[in-house]
N, C-alpha and C positions, 0 to 999 in steps of 0.2 A: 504493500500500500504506500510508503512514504518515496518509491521509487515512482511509484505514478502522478505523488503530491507533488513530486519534485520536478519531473517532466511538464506537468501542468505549469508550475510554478515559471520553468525556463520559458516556455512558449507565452504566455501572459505576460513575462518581463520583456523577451526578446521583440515583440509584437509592439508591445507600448514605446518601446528604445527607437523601434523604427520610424512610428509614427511621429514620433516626435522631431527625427530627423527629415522625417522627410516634408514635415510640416516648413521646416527652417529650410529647407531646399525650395521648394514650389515658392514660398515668400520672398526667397533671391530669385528668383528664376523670374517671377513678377516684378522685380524691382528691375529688373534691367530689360525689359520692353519697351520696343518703339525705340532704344536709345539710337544716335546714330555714332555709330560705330567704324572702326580698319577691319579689316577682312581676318586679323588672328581672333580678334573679341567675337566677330560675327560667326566663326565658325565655334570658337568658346560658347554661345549662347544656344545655337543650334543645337550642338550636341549634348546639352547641360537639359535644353528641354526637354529632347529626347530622353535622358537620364531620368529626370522626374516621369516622366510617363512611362517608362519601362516600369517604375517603380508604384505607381499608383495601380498599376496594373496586380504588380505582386498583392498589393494591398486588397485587391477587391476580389482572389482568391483566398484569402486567409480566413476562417472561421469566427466570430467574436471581435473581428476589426470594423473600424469604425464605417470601412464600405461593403460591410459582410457580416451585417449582424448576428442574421435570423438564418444564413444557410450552415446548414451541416455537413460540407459535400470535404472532404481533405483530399489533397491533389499536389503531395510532392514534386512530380512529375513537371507538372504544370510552372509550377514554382522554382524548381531549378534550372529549367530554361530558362523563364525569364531573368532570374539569377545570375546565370549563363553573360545571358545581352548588358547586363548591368556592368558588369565584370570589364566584357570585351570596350562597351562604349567609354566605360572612365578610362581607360587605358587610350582611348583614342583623343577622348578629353583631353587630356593632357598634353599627347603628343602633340596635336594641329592646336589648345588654344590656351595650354599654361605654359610649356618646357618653355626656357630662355633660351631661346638659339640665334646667332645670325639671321637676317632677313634674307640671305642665298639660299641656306639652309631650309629654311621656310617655306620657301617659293619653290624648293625642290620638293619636299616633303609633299604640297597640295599638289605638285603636276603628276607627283606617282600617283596619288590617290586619283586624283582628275584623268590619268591612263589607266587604272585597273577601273574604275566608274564603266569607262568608254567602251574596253574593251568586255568588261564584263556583260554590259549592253549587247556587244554587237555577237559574243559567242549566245547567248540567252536568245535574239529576234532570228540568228540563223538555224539554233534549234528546233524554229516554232516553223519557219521555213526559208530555207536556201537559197530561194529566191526573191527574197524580200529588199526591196528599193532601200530598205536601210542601210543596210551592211554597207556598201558602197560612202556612204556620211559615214560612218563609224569609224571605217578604216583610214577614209580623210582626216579625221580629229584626230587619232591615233598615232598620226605619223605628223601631224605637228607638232604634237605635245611632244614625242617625244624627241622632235627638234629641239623645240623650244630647253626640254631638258638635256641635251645635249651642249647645249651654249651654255649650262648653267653651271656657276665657276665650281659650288660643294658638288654637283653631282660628276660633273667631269673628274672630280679627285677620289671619288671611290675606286675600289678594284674593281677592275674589269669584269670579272666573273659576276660579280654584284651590280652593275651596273648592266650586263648584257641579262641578268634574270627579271631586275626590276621594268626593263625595255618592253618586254613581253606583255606590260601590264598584268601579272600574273599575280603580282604582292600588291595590297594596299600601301604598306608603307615600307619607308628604308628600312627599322629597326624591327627588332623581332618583338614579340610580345617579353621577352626576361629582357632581352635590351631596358625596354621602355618599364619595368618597373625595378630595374636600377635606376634607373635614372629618375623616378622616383622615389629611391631610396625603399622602397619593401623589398621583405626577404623572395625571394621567386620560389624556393623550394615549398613553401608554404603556399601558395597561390598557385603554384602550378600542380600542387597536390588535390587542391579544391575545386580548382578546374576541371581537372579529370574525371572529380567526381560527380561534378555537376554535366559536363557533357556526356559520361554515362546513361546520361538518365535522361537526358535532352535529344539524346541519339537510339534512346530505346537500345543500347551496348545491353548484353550477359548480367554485367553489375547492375543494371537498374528491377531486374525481373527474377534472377535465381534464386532469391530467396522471397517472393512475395505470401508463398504460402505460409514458408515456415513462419517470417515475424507478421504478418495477418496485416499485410498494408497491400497498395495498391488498389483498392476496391474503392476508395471514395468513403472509405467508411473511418470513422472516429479512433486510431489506436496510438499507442505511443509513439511508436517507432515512426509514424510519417510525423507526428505533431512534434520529435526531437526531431527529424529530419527539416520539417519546414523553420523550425525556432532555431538552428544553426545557420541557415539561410538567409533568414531575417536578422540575424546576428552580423552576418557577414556586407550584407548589404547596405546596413545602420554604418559601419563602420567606414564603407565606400561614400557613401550621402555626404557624409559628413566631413571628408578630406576634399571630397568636390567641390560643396558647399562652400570651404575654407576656400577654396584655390576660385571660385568664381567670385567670391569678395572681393579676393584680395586683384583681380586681374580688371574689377570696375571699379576699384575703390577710387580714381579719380574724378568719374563720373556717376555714380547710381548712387544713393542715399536708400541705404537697406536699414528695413523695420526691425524694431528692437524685439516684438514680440512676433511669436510663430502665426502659421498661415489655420487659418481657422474653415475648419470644413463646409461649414453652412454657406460660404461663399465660394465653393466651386460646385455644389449643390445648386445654387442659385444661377451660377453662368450656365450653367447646363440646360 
């Protein structure tokens, strides 16, 4: 019994942590609307609201949260994907709209992205058919971008091997995903342990199913092991909000006047 008090107890705290955080997100993410902005801030803002919506999403699967009162349905699964995007998005956060880099740097960083966009486009409308008038625009943008990053002085100085894989449009960005969370200073062994385990389960992998019968989850139905599973989730995701949160402050803090108190639900109840 006091193992189930206790599981209850993490899920109830880890739920309310989140909320809370995420309250202080959506209330930045409000506070810097409409600004006008450079193109690092704007893609900082883009991807920050994306981050709050990813995240209000997790919230309106969670049982007893404040956009999920009355359903009883538990949905790990569900939850660790989204999870998943949270994960991936801060890490992109950062890369295109907090890291301090050179402005070459920078402008290399969005033409990869702006070549794997392009080309992800153009492999996706030839799938759907081969002979579709697009492709022909896609390959044209393609091959300017990666003109244009070819003249550009950081990208010309990578290795060549690196350089001739990023051309392909093949990688969103130059840095790898542990690149990019040294360079935000988190441990990667840790993160990249969470990962796996949240893409297990995002990917419907062996780990996500082998064991549903024995620990009695998976069904949608009320048990510990998915409500510690989702409370570890919502632990992890509180803890991401929350450096985001910091890092979108602190990248408007010469422009945006952010509110001292959190983002109150009845008013996104009300814009709806």
């Amino acid at each position: 019994m006091d193992a189930i008090v206790d599981i209850e107890k993490y899920y109830s705290s880890s739920l309310n942590e989140f909320t809370t955080a995420l309250e202080m997100a959506i209330a930045t993410s409000h506070a810097t609307t409409s600004l006008q902005v450079d193109d690092r801030r704007f893609w900082a803002s883009i991807l920050f609201t994306r981050l709050c919506t990813f995240s209000v999403s997790i919230l309106c699967l969670c049982p007893t949260g404040k956009l999920n009162q009355n359903c009883n349905h538990w949905d790990f699964g569900a939850v660790a994907s989204l999870s998943r995007n949270v994960f991936e998005c801060a890490l992109t956060f950062f890369y295109l709209g907090v890291d301090t880099i050179i402005d070459e740097e920078w402008m290399a960083r969005l033409r990869v992205m702006q070549l794997h966009d392009c080309m992800s486009r153009f492999r996706m409308f030839r799938n759907f058919d081969p002979n579709d008038e697009q492709l022909n625009e896609f390959e044209e943008q393609a091959n300017e971008l990666r003109s244009i990053l070819q003249e550009n002085t950081f990208f010309s100085n990578l290795p060549d091997r690196q350089r001739n894989k990023l051309l392909k449009g093949e990688h969103a960005s130059i840095l790898t995903q542990d690149e990019i969370l040294q360079r935000m200073g988190e441990a990667c062994s840790g993160a990249r342990g969470y990962y796996r385990f949240l893409s297990s389960h995002t990917h419907s992998f062996p780990l996500s199913f082998y064991r549903m019968a024995e620990q009695g989850r998976g069904a949608g139905v009320e048990n510990e092991v998915e409500k510690e599973y989702i409370g570890g989730a919502l632990e992890y995701c509180t803890n991401t909000l929350k450096r985001c949160t910091d890092d979108m402050r602190k990248v408007f803090a010469d422009i945006a006047t952010f509110p001292s108190n959190s983002f109150y639900w009845d008013a996104l109840k009300r814009a709806r």
